[in-house]
N, C-alpha and C positions, 0 to 999 in steps of 0.2 A: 523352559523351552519357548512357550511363549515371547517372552522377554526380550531373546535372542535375535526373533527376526526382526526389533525395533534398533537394533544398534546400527547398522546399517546407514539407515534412515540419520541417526541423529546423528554418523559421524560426517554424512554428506553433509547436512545441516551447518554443522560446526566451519566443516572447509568454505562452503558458501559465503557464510557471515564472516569467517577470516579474509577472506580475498577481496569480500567488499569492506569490510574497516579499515585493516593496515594500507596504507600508502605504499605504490610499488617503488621500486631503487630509482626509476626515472623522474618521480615525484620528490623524492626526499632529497635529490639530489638537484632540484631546479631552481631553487636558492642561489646555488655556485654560479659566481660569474665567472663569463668568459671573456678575456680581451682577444678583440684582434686589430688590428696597428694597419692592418691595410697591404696591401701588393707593393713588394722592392721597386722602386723608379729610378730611373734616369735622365738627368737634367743639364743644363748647360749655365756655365755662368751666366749669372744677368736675368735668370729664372726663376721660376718658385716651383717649389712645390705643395703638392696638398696632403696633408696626415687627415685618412680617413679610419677612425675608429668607428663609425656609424653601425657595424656588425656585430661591434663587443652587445655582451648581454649582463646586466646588471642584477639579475636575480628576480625575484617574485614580486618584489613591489615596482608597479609601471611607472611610479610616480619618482622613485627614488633614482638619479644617476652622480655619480661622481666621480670624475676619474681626474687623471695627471698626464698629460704629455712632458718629456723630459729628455736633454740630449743625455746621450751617453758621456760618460766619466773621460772615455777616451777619444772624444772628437777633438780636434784640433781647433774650432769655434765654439763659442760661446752661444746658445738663442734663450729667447723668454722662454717663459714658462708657460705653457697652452693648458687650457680647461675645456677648450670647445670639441665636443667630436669631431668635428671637419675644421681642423685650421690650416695657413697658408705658413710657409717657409720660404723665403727668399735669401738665396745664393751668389755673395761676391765673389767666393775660392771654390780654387780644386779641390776634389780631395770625396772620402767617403764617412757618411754621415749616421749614425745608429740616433733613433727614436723611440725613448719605450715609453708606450701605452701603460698604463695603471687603473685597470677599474675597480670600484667599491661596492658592493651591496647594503642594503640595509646595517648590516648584523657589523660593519668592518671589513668581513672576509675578502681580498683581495686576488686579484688575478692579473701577469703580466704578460705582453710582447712587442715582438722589437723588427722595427722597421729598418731599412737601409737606404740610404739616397745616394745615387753616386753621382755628384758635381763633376762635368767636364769641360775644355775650354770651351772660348763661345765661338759660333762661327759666323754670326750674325749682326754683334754688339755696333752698336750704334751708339750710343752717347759712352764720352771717352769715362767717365764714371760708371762702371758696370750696376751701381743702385739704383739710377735715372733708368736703367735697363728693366729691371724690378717694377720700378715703379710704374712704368708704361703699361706692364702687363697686368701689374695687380688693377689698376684704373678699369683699363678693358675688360677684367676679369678672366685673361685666358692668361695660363704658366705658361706655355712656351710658345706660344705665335710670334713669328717671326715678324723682326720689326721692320716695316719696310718706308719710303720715300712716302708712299701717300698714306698707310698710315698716319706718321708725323703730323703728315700736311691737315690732315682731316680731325683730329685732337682737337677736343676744344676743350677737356678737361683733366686736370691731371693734379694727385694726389696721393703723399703717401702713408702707408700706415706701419704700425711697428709688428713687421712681420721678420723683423731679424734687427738685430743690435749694429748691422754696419749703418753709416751716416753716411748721406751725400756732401762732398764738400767741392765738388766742380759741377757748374753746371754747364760746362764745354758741350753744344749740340744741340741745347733747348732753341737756340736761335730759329732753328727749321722750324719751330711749332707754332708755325706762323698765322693759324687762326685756334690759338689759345686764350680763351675766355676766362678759365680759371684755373688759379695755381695756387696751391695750398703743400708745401714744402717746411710741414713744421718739426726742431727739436732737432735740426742736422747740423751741421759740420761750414755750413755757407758764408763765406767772407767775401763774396766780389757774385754782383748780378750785373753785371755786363750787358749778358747773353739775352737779358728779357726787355731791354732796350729798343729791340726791333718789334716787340709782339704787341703789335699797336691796338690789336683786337682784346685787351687783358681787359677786363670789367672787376673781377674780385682779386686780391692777390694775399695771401695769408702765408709769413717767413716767420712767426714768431719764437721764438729763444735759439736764434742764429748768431751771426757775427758781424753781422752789416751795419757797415759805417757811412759809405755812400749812397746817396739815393737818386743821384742824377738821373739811374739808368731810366728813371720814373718820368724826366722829365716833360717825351713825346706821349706818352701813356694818355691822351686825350680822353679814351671812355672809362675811365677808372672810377669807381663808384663805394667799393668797401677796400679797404687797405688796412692789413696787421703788422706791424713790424715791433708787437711786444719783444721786452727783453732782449733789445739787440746792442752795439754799440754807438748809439747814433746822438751825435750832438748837434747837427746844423740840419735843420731841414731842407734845405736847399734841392732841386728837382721836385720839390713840390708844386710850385708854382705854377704851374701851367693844367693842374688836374682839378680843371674846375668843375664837374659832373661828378666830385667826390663825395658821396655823402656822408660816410662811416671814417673815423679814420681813429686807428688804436694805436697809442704809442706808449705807453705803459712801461716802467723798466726802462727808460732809459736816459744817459747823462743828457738831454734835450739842453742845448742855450738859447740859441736860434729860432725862434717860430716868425720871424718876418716875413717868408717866406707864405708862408700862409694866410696872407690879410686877404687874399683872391679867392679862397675857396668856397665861396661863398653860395652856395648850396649844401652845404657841412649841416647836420641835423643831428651826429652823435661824434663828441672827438674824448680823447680818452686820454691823460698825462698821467701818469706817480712818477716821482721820483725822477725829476729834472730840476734844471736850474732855471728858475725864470725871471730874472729880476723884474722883470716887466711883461705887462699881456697886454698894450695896446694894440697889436696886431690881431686883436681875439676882436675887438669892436663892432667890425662890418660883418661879422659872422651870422648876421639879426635871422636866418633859419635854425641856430642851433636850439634844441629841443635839449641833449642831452653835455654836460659838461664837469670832466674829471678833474681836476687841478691839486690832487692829493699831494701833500709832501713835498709840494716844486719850490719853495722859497720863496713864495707870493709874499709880498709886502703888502698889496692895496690891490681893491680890486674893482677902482671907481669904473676901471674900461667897461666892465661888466652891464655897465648902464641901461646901455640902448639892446643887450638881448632878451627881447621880453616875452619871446617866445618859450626860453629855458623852462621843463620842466623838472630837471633833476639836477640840482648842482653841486660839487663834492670839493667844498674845498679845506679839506681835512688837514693837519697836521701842516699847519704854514705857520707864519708870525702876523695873521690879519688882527686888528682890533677894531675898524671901523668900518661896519656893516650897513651903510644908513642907505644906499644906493639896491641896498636889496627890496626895499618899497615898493621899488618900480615894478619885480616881477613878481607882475598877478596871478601869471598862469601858473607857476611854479607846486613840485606838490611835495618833492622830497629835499630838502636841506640837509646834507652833511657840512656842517660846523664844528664838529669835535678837535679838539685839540688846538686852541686857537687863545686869543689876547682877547676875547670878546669880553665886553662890561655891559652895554646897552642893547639891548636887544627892543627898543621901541620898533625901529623899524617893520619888526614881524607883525605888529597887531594888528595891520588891516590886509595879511593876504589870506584871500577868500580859500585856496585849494591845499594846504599843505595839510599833509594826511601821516607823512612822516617827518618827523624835526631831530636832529642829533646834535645839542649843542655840548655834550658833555668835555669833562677839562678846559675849560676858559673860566674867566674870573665874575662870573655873576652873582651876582647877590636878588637881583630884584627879579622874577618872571613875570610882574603883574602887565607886563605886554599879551602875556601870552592868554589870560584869562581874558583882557580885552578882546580877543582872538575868536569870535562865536565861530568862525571857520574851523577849529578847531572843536571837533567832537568825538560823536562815536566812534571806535575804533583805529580813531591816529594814535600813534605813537610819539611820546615826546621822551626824550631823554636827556635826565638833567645831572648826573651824576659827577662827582667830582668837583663842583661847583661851591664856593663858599655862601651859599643861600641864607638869608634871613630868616629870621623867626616869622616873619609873615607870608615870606614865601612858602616856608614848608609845613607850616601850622595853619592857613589859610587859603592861598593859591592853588599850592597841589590840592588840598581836599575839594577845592570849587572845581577844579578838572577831572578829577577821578568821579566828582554827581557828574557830570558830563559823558561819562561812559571813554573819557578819553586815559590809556596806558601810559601809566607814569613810571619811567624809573630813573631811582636820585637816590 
């Protein structure tokens, strides 16, 4: 009997320590993520919208998120594929748009939902391209403000980014953006800038992997100072001539013949060719500010014009037919040489510049490097690259190992 009034006691005991061990249903269950894709919208063409997943819950680790934005199977458009909680969507057509959210926790376990957008006409649209519409807003950072006269007018910068798979390919209206400073319209659809003709205020302007063949619309462009027109169609530079405040200019990718047009630019400090035809670059001569100079793969024959730049410190002229290098002496300053893939035999030239820290003579026909060990400029931590090269038994039995006690990176 005794005994009896202790049960009591120890089955309280028991439930106590049960309810403090076990984890309750809301615990065990706080693992499971939850998506949520955000509130249905409505937008107008020439708009974006925003997918806010920012509410989904990802489960018990704070550290761990991973989700999938993705159109629906049955959209009538195609868009990228978003990873960001908060991304932007922008809208050229009608029509109605399903988005599903996908989030991940730790463990795999998944959770979905699905947003709606419904695109309708615009009632606003100002540039006859409804993307330039897009882009105005994405720039400003608001989806649907209305675009008005002074806005345009007050723009000084305008950019797009790949917030939907349609491309710009008219730039009908840019005209009015009449104090536009910078334009960066890269990866579109563009065959004719006309319209940027008049935007005399332009300082930067980046169009690269377009379709632009003419560049006249450049040629009033007085304050123009960084200029991209990679991977375009462009063989005569022509419009360039008159942009003498130009510092940067990238023309990379393209059929280039013409650089006469260029002997004027003469504040140039970085200019950038691959893959032109250049049978000649004496119009490169009077360039004596350039610092940086690409001339990869353009069909350079000789490159005495190079003479008088002796400011040059990086010069690329990779994958031509040069074999005679002797006018490279001159530049002292210089610190990186791309050489590879060339006719070179003599590399005397090199052994008295004081700064080169990087050297890429590799694929030319050298045999002798002992310029290069004359070379005390050459030490710690440059890079020389000698590879492909039919080098001699004293070059590479002797020379390389005096370079490498030198602490200087050899490969060959």
């Amino acid at each position: 009997m005794k005994a009896s009034k202790y049960i009591p006691v120890l089955f309280l005991f028991i439930c106590i320590f049960y309810l403090i061990s076990c984890p309750d249903s809301d615990e065990i269950e706080s693992n499971i993520p939850i998506a949520r894709a955000g509130e249905d919208d409505t937008v107008q063409v020439g708009m974006y919208a925003i997918l806010d997943g920012s509410e989904s819950y990802f489960g018990k680790n704070p550290y761990y998120q991973s989700l999938r934005w993705k159109s629906d199977e049955n959209n009538s458009h195609e868009f990228p594929m978003f990873v960001l909680l908060k991304s932007q969507v922008g809208f050229v057509t009608e029509g109605v748009f399903n988005f599903i959210l996908t989030v991940y926790n730790s463990e795999g376990i998944s959770d979905s939902d699905t947003v709606t957008i419904t695109v309708v006409p615009r009632t606003d649209g100002f540039f006859k391209d409804p993307c330039l519409d897009v882009a105005v807003r994405f720039t400003l950072d608001n989806p649907t403000i209305p675009i008005t006269d002074e806005i345009i007018s007050s723009l000084d910068t305008l950019y797009y980014a790949s917030i939907m798979r349609d491309k710009i390919s008219t730039l009908e209206g840019l005209e009015k953006c009449v104090n536009l400073k910078i334009l960066a319209l890269l990866s579109q659809n563009i065959y004719t800038i006309d319209q940027i003709s008049s935007l005399t205020n332009l300082e930067e302007v980046a169009l690269n992997d377009n379709y632009i063949s003419d560049l006249t619309p450049f040629e009033n462009l007085y304050k123009m100072k960084h200029l991209e027109l990679i991977n375009n169609n462009i063989s005569d530079t022509k419009g360039l001539e008159n942009l003498t405040e130009l510092e940067c200019l990238f023309l990379l990718s393209n059929p280039i013949e013409n650089i006469a047009p260029m002997q004027n630019l003469i504040n140039l400090t970085d200019l950038y060719f691959y893959g032109a035809n250049l049978s000649e670059i004496t119009s490169l001569s009077g360039l004596t500010n350039l610092e940086v100079l690409w001339l990869a793969k353009c069909s350079v024959p000789e490159i005495n014009s190079l003479k008088s730049l002796m400011n040059l410190k990086i010069l690329n002229i990779r994958l031509n037919n040069i074999s005679d290098i002797s006018i490279l002496s001159e530049l002292l300053k210089c610190e990186r040489f791309y050489l590879s893939n060339n006719l070179i035999e003599d590399i005397t030239p090199l052994s008295n510049l004081p700064e080169i820290n990087f050297l890429d003579l590799a694929d030319n026909k050298i045999t002798d490097i002992k310029p290069l060990v004359d070379n005390s400029g050459i030490g710690k931590g440059d890079l020389v690259i000698l590879s492909d090269n039919p080098l001699n038994d004293v070059s590479i039995n002797s020379y390389i190992p005096l370079l490498i006690s030198r602490e200087v990176n050899v490969l060959y």
